[in-house]
N, C-alpha and C positions, 0 to 999 in steps of 0.2 A: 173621293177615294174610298171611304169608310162602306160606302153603298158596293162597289166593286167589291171588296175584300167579304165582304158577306157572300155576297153572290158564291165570290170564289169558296169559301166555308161552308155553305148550304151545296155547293158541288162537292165537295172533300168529305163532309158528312155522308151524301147521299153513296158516295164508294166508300164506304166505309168499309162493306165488307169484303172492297178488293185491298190487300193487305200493299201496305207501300214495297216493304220488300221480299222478294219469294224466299226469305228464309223462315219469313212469319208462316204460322199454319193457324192463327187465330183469330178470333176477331170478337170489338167489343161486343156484350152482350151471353159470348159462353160463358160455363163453368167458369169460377177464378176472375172475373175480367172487373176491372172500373172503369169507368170511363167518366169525364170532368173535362168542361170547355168554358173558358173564357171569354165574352166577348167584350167583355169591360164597357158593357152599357149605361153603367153608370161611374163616376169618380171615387166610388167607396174604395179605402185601400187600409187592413186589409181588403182583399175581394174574393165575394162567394163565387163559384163558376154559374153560369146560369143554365147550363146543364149538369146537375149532379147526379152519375149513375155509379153511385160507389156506397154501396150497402157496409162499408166495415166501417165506416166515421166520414166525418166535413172536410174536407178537402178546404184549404185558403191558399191567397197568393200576396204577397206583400210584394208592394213595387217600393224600391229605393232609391233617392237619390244621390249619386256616388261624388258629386262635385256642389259642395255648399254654394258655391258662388252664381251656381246657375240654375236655377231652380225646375223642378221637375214641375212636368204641365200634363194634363187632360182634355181634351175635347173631340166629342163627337166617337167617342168611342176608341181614340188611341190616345196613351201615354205616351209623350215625345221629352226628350232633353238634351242634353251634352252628352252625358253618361248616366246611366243608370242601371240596374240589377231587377228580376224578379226573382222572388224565393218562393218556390210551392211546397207545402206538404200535404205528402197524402199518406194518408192511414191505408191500412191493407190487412188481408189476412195474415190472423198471428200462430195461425199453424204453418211451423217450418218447414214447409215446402222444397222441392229440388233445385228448384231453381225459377226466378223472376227476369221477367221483361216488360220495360217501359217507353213505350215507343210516343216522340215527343213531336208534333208537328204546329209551326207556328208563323205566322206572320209579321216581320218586321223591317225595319229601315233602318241600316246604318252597319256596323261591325260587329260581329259578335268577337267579345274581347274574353268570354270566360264560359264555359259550360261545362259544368258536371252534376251528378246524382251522388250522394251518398246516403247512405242508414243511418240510425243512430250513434253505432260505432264509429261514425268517419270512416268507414270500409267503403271503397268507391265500384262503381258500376261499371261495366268495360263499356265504351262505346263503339259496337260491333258495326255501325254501318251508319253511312251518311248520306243525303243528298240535297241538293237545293235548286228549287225553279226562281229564273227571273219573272218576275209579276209587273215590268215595268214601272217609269216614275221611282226609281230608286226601291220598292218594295222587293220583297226575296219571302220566298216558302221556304223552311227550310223542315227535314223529317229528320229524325235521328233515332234509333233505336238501342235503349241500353242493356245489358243485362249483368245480372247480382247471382253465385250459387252459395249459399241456398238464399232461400229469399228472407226477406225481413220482413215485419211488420208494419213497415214506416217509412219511407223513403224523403228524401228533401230534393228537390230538383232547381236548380238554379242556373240563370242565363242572363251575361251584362252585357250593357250594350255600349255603344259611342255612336260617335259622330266627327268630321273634322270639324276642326274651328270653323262658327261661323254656319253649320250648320247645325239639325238637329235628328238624332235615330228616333225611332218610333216605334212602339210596339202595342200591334194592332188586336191580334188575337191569339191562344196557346189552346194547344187541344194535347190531353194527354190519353192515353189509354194503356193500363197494366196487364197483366197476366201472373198468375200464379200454380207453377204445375208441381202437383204431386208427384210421390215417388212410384214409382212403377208400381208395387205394392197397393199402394191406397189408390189408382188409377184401376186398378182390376177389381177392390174391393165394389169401388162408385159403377163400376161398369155391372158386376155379379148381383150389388142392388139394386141397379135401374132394370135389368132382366126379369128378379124376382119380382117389383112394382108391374111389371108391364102383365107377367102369367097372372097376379091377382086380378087385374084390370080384365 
């Protein structure tokens, strides 16, 4: 399954730059953006992403187990259990911005029982749009996209999971990617500069 779910991720990678939903007009790699992927190749938890494309700090992921009695497992690249949580944080630009978007895509098994983003304030993130592909054998895509105005510098993302009795949810891999847009203002300032760059060039 571990072998599929890459496949399926080295596909989602490769569109990257067609945005999941048309209200995005971004994509990782511009101005503002991070981007940070998961594929939990190894049991380290916390865990670094093994794609880190996030110039403002280390992005980590702490995976939790939310039921003492049943202990959370690793192999072969997915964390499975009864229930469990992962908590990410990511650093970001700490110039306040107009407004932020964190568009969250991930593979898992089981229910998702909890999901939301807040800042450091505990100010929470709207979650403006949703969707989710069946990937058969129980597995699910699922994309969500949040947004925060103005932005923060630090956001926390977190997603629990379950399972019925008796079996177990799984979480295979999380890809994240931000955006941070300035204010109209400093959006003409960056444009008036990259003009003058381009006449001395």
């Amino acid at each position: 399954m571990k072998r599929l779910m890459v496949v399926v991720l080295l596909v989602t990678f490769t569109l990257a730059a067609q945005p999941s939903f048309a209200s995005i007009t971004w994509q990782p790699g511009d101005p503002g953006t991070t981007l940070q992927v998961w594929m939990f190749d190894t049991s380290a938890n916390p865990a670094v992403p093994e794609i880190d494309g996030n110039q403002y700090g280390d992005p980590v992921a702490n995976i939790k187990n939310n039921l003492p009695n049943n202990p959370l497992g690793w192999a072969n690249g997915v964390w499975s259990g009864s229930a469990f949580s992962v908590t990410i944080d990511i650093p970001n630009n700490p110039v306040p911005n107009l407004w932020k978007e964190v568009l969250v895509e991930m593979i898992y098994k089981g229910t998702i029982q909890l999901a939301w983003v807040k800042n450091a304030d505990e100010d929470d993130f709207r979650n403006v749009d949703r969707f989710s592909v069946d990937l058969g054998n129980g597995w699910t895509k699922l994309t969500d996209l949040w947004r925060i105005e103005p932005n923060p510098d630090w956001e926390r993302v977190c997603y629990g999971f379950s399972a019925p009795t008796g079996a177990l949810a799984g979480l295979d891999s999380i890809r994240i990617s931000t955006i941070c847009i300035p204010e109209p203002a400093t959006m003409l300032l960056l444009s008036l500069g990259a003009l003058v760059l381009r006449k001395k060039k």
